[in-house]
N, C-alpha and C positions, 0 to 999 in steps of 0.2 A: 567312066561311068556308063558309058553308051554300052559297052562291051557285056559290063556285070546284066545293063539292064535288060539287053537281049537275051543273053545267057539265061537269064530266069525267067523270064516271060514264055522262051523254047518249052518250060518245063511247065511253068503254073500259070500262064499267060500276061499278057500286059500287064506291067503296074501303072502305066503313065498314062492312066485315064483321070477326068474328074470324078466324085466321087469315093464313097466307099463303102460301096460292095463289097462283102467279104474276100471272094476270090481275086478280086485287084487290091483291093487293102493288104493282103497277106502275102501276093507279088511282089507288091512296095514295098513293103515293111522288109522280106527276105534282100530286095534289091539295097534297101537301106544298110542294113547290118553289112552284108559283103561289102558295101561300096565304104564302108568307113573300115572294116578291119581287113580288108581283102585289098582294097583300091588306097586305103590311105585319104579322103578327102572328109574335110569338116562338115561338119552339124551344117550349117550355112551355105557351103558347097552344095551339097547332096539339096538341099530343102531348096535351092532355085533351081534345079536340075530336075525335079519333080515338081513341075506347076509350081514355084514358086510357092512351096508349103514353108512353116516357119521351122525355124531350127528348132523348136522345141518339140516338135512334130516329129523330127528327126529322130531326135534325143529318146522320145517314148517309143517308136517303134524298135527302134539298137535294146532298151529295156526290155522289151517284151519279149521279142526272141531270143536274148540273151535266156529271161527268165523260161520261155517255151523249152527250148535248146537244151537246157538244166531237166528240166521236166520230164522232155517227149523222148524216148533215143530214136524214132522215126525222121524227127527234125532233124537232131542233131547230124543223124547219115545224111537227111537229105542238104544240110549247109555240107559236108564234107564232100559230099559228089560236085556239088556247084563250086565249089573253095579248088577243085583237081581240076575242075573242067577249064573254070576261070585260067587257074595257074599253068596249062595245058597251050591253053589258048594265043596268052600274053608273053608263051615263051619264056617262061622262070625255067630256072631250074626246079627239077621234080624231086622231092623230097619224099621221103620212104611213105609219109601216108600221099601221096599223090601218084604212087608210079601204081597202083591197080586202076585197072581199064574198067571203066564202068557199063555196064549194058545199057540200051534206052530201056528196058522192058524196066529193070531193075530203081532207076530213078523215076520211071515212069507210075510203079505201084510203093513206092517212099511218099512220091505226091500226093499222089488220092489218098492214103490212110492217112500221110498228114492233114490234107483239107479236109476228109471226114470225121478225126479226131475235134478238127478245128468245130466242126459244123453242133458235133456232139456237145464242145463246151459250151455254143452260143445258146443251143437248148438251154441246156442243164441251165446258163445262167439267166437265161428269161424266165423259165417256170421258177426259179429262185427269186424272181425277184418280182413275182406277180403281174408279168407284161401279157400273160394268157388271157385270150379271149373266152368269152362265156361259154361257145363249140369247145373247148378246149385245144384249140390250137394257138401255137406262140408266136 
């Protein structure tokens, strides 16, 4: 887990802060999903490995980017560069989507439209849900 968590943290930074900040919540949450279908460890595992968050904590973050992933194809590249990088790393054998060499430029602009995509939805869903203040900012 140490491995995935640094791996993605190089990209979108820390996830193993307290709090949640978007840009460490969305670190987590990616660090999460790898570490259960990339690493192999449980809901439970993963949730004491991150402060001690609870497995269900777990379980909604795996859901979300699951459903992101489904969503965005921004995400979904950006799990497939970290899913090669990981497998790269840990010395698997490379398997035909893992033998392309990825650029840093290239994961590097996957991140930013994914965390700006991310930034777009948290608008969209606060002016949806009347969290605007009277300046009209959200």
């Amino acid at each position: 887990m140490e491995q995935i968590d640094s791996t993605v943290s190089a990209e979108l930074g820390p996830g193993r802060v307290r709090g949640n900040e978007q840009g460490p919540c969305f670190s987590r949450q990616i660090s999460m999903y790898l570490a259960k279908y990339v690493g192999g460890w449980s809901a439970v595992q993963i949730g004491k490995f991150y402060n001690g968050r609870h497995h269900t904590t777990v379980l909604h973050a795996i859901r979300k980017i699951e459903k992101l992933r489904a969503e965005d194809e921004s995400i979904d590249a950006l799990l497939e560069v970290l899913t090669a990088t990981l497998s790269e790393e840990v010395g698997k054998c490379p398997t035909e989507s893992t033998q392309i060499a990825w650029p840093a430029e290239l994961i590097e602009a996957i991140a930013d439209r994914v965390l700006g995509r991310l930034a777009e939805l948290r608008r969209e869903e606060s002016v949806g849900s009347g969290h605007c203040t009277v300046s009209g900012t959200c």
